[in-house]
C-alpha positions in Angstrom: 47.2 -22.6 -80.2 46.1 -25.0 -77.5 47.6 -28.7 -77.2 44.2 -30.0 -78.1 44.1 -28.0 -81.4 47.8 -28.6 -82.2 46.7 -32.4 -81.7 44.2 -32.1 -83.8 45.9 -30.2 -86.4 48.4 -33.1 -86.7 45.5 -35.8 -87.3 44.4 -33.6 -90.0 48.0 -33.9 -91.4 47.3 -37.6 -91.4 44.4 -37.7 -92.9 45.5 -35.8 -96.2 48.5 -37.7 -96.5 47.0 -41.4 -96.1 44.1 -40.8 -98.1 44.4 -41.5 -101.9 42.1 -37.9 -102.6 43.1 -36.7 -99.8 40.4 -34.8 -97.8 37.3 -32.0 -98.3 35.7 -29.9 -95.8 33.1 -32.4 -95.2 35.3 -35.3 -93.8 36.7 -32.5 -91.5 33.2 -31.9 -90.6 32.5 -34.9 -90.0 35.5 -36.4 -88.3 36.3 -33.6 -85.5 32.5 -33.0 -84.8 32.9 -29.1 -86.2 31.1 -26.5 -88.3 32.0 -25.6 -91.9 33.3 -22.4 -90.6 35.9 -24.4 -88.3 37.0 -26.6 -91.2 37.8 -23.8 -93.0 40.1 -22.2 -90.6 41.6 -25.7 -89.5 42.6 -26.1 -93.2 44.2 -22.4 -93.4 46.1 -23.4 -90.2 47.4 -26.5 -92.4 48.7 -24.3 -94.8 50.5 -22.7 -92.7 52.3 -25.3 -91.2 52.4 -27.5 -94.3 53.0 -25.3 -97.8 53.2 -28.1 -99.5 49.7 -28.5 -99.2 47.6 -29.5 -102.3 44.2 -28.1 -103.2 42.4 -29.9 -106.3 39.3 -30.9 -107.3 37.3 -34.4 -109.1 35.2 -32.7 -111.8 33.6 -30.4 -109.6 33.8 -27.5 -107.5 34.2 -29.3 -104.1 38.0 -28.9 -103.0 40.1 -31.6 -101.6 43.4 -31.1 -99.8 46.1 -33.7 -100.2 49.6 -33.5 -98.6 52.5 -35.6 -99.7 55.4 -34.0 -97.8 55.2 -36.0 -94.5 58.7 -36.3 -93.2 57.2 -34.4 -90.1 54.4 -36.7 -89.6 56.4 -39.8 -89.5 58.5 -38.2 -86.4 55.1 -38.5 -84.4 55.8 -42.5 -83.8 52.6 -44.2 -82.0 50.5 -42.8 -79.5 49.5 -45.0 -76.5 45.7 -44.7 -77.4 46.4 -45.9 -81.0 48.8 -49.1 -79.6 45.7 -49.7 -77.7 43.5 -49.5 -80.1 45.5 -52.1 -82.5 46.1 -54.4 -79.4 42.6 -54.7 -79.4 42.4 -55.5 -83.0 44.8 -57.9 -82.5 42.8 -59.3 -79.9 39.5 -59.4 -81.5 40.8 -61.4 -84.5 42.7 -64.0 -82.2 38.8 -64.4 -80.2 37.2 -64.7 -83.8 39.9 -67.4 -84.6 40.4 -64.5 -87.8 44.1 -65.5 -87.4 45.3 -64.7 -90.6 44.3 -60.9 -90.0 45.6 -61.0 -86.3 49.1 -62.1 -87.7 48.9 -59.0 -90.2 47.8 -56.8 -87.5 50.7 -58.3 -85.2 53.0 -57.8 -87.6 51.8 -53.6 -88.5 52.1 -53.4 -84.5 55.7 -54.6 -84.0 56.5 -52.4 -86.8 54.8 -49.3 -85.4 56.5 -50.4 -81.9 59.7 -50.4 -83.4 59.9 -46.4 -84.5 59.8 -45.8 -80.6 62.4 -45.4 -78.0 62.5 -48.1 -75.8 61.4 -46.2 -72.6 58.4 -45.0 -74.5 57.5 -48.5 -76.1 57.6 -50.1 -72.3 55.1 -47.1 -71.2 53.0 -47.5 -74.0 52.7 -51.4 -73.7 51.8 -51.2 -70.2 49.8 -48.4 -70.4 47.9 -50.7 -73.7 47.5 -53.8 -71.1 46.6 -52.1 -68.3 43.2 -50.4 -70.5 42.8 -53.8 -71.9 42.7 -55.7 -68.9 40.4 -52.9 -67.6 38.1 -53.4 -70.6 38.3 -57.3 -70.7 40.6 -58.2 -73.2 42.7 -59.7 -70.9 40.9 -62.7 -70.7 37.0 -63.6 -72.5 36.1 -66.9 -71.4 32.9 -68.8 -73.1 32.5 -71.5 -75.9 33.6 -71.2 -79.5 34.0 -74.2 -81.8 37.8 -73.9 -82.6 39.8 -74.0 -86.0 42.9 -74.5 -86.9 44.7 -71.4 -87.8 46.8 -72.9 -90.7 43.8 -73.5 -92.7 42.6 -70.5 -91.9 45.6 -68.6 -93.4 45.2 -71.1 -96.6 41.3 -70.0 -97.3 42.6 -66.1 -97.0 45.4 -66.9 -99.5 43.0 -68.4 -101.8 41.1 -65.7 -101.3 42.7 -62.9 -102.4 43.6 -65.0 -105.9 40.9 -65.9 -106.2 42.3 -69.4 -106.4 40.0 -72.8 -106.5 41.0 -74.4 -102.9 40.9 -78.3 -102.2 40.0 -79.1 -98.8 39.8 -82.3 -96.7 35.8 -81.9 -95.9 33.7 -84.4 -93.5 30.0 -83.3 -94.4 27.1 -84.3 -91.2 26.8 -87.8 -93.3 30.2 -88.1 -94.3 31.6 -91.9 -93.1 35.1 -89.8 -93.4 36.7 -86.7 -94.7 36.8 -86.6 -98.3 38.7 -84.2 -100.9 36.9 -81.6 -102.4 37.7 -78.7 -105.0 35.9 -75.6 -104.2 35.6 -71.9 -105.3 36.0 -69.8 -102.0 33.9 -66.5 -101.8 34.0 -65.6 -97.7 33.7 -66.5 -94.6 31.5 -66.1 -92.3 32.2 -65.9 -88.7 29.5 -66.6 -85.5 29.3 -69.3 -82.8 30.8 -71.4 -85.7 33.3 -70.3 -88.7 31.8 -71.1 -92.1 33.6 -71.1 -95.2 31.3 -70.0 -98.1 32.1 -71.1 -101.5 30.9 -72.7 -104.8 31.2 -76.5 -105.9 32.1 -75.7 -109.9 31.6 -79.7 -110.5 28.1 -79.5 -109.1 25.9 -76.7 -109.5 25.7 -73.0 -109.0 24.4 -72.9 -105.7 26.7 -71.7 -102.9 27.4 -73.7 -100.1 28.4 -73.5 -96.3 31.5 -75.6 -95.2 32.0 -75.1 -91.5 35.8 -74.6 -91.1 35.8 -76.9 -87.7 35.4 -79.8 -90.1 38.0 -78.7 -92.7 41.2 -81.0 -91.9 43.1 -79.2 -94.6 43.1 -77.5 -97.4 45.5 -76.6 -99.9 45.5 -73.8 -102.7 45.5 -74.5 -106.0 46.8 -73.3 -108.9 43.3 -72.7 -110.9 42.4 -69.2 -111.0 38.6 -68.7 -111.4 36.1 -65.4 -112.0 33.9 -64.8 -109.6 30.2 -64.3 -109.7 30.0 -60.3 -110.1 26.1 -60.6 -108.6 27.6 -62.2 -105.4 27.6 -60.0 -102.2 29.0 -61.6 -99.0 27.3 -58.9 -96.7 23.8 -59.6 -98.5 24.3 -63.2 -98.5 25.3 -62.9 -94.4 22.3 -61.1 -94.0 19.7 -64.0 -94.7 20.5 -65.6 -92.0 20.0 -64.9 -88.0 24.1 -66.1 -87.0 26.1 -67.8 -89.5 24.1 -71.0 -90.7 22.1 -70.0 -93.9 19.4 -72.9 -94.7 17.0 -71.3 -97.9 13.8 -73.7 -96.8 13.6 -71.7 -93.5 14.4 -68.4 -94.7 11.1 -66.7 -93.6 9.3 -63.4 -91.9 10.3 -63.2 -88.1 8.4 -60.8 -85.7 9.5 -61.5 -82.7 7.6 -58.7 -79.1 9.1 -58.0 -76.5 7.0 -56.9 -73.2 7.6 -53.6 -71.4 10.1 -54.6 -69.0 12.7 -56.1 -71.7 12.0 -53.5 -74.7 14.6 -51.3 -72.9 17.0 -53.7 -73.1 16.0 -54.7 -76.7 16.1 -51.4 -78.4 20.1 -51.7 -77.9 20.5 -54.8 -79.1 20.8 -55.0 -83.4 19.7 -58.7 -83.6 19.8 -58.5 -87.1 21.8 -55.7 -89.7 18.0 -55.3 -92.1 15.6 -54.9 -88.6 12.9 -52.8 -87.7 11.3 -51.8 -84.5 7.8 -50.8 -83.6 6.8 -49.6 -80.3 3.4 -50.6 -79.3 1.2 -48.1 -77.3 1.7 -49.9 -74.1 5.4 -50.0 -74.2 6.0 -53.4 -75.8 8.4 -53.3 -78.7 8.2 -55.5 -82.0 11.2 -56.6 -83.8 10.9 -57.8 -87.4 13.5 -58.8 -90.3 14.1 -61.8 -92.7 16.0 -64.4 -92.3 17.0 -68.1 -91.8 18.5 -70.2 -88.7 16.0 -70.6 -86.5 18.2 -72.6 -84.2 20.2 -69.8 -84.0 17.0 -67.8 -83.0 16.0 -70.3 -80.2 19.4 -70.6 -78.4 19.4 -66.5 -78.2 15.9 -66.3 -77.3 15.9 -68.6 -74.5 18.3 -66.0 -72.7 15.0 -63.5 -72.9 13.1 -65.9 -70.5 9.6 -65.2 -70.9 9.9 -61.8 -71.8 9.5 -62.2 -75.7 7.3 -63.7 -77.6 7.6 -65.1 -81.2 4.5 -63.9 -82.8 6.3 -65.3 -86.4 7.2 -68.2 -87.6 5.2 -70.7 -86.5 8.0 -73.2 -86.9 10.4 -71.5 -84.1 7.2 -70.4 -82.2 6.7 -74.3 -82.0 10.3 -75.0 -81.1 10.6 -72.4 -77.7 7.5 -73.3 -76.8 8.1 -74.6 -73.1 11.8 -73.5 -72.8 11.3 -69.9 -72.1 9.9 -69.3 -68.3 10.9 -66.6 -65.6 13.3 -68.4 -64.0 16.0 -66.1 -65.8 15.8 -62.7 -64.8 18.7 -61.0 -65.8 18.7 -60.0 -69.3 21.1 -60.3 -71.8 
């Protein structure tokens, strides 16, 4: 058996004993890029090594393989790529100010760390910073709003409850901050955090709080039931970034000329788009959504290159700003 299949082999073992079901011939399929035929014979080569593998099946005739003896897995430790790959978690969630998760992710690190010799821990970490740097994690300079990370970690706790959460609020027309009682449902992160939750003394509708102007906020102990038709990735998705406003929610087309459709067609400017090329190698862009703002201060880095064809209201508002002064894309 080659290293590479041996390698692979021992991810397999992974995967059947994390998984709650374990796993079927299709996730093999589908995770190491093989045909049926393979999966087959990589899960024969499992037995062998493993015995105390588990075949089973849900109510149908689809087999799944689940392996619960995994003293020899645990002896693998960490490899360098996967260090790597949770540095750059780490990372991520410290540039999203997601602090909360980039102290959980901090902590599974150390603890993965830890199973390794000390030589082999020094490797890996260099080996993890030298990719990062390489890749720009080192360092990401540009603007963000910031927040503080202690209320951050207070809106996750109330989260999980789900707990009603009082915060010290000062709204655009607020003199001052003043204390609120909210129910939390998400948040939503972009050029600015937003905390998304419900006012239970005031009406139904959901609200945006952006977190830069919480002071702080404290969990309380009123447990509440959340709104079972409520769906944070649906409720993201009406809007361009992160500010939601339901009076502008509106049809936007938005064409982009020859030269920038290449560039275009990799961007995903919104998660419910569609694209259209045109005959003459223009491309269209169209979803739904709100913030046109949003839309403006990202369209201005187009230059002249795009053209809002829908709604009138943002067509109005770049009007004049966009020229071919800028002529590298984004």
């Amino acid at each position: 058996m080659s290293y590479r299949k041996a390698q692979e082999l021992l991810r397999l073992a992974g995967m059947c004993a994390s998984r709650h079901r374990g796993v079927c011939l299709q996730d093999i399929v589908t995770k190491f890029e093989v045909n049926q035929r393979t999966a087959q014979r990589m899960v024969q080569a499992l037995k062998e090594v493993f015995p105390s593998l588990e075949p089973h099946t849900h109510g149908g005739r689809q087999y799944w393989w689940k392996l619960r003896d995994i003293a020899l897995i645990s002896m693998q430790g960490i490899y360098d790529d996967e260090l790597v790959a949770l540095e750059m978690s780490v990372r991520r969630a410290v540039l999203d100010d997601a602090h909360s998760q980039a102290e959980v992710l901090q902590r599974l690190r150390e603890r993965f760390v830890a199973t390794l010799p000390a030589a082999a821990a020094r490797r890996a970490e260099v080996d993890a910073e030298a990719v990062l740097e390489a890749q720009g994690y080192a360092c990401r300079p540009g603007p963000k709003v910031k927040t503080s990370p202690k209320v951050t970690s207070v809106i996750a706790a109330a989260l999980k409850g789900p707990c009603r959460l009082m915060i010290s609020y000062q709204g655009k027309h607020d003199p001052a901050p003043r204390e609120r009682i909210v129910e939390p449902y998400g948040m939503l992160l972009g050029t600015r955090h937003y905390l998304v939750a419900r006012d239970p003394h005031k009406d139904d509708q959901f609200r945006q709080f952006r977190m830069d102007r919480i002071f702080w906020a404290e969990v309380t102990p009123e447990w509440f039931v959340k709104d079972e038709g409520f769906d944070l990735e649906t409720y993201a998705a009406r809007a361009f970034g992160s500010f939601h406003m339901d009076a502008e929610f509106s049809r936007v087309i938005w064409r982009f000329d020859p030269a920038a459709a290449v560039t275009a067609r990799e961007f995903e400017f919104h998660p419910k788009q569609r694209m259209v090329d045109e005959e003459d190698g223009r491309l269209i862009v169209s979803f739904d959504a709100s913030g046109l703002v949003e839309m403006a201060w990202h369209l201005y880095k187009w230059g002249d290159a795009v053209e809002v064809i829908e709604p009138p209201a943002l067509r109005e508002m770049v009007a004049g700003l966009q020229n071919n002064r800028i002529s590298v894309l984004p």
